[in-house]
Every structure is written in structure tokens, then in C-alpha cells.
N, C-alpha and C positions, 0 to 999 in steps of 0.2 A: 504494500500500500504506500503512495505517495499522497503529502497534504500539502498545499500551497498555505504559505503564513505570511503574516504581515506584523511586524512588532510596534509601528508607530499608529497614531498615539500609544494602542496599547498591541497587545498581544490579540491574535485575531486568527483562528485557524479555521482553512478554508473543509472543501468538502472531501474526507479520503477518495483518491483514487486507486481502483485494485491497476498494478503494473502488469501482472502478470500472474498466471496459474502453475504449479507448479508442483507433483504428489510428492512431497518432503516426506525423508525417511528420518527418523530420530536415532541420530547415531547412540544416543543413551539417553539413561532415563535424568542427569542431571540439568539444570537449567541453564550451567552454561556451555550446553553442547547443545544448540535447538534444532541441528541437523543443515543450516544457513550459515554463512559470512557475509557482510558488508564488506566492501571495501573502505580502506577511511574516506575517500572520497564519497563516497557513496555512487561510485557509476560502472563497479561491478558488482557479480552477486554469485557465491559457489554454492551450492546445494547440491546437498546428498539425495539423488533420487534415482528410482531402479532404471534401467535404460530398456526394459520390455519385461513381456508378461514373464513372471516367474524366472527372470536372468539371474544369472549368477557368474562369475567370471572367480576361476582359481586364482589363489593369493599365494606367489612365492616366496618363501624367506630365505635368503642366503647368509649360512652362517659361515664364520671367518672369512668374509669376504676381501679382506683385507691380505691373506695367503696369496691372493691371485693376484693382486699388483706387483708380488716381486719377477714375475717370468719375464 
């Protein structure tokens, strides 16, 4: 949601606008992980969401990966 504001005279918030739709996944249940980032600018936006029905994509971990810089 986007809201247009005005601070002079006073403080004066306009009507939200939805930016965009978007089925956010909650990477956990804490609140500061609400499954979203802002950018500081505010003119990016990352969000965790599934990229089709029932996707899933394997998750590699490499350990000592560090071993294979020396070759």
C-alpha cells in the first residue's frame, strides 16, 4: 500500500493505494521477519513468495567450501 501525505499546515494522509498483489510467504512466525523488505529508498521491494503451484526448488549446502579455493 502506498499513501500520499501532506504535512503542512498539518499532517494530512491521503487515500491508501494497494501497489500491488502479491501471495507472501512468512518466512517465520517472528515479526520481524514478515516474509517482505523495503528498500530504504522505498523503490524496491523483495518478497518471499512461491514461484508456482506447489514449487519447490533443492537447497545446497556446501561445506568446507573454503578447501576448494586452494586448487
Amino acid at each position: 500500500m502506498a499513501v500520499d501525505v501532506t504535512f503542512t499546515p498539518t499532517f494530512v494522509p491521503g487515500t491508501p493505494k494497494e501497489l500491488f498483489e502479491a501471495p507472501i510467504v512468512n518466512a517465520g512466525s517472528f515479526a520481524r521477519n514478515p516474509g517482505y523488505f523495503v528498500s530504504p529508498d522505498g523503490k524496491a521491494f523483495l518478497v518471499n513468495m512461491p514461484v508456482g503451484p506447489n514449487a519447490s526448488r533443492p537447497l545446497n549446502v556446501v561445506l568446507n567450501w573454503q578447501s576448494g579455493l586452494k586448487n
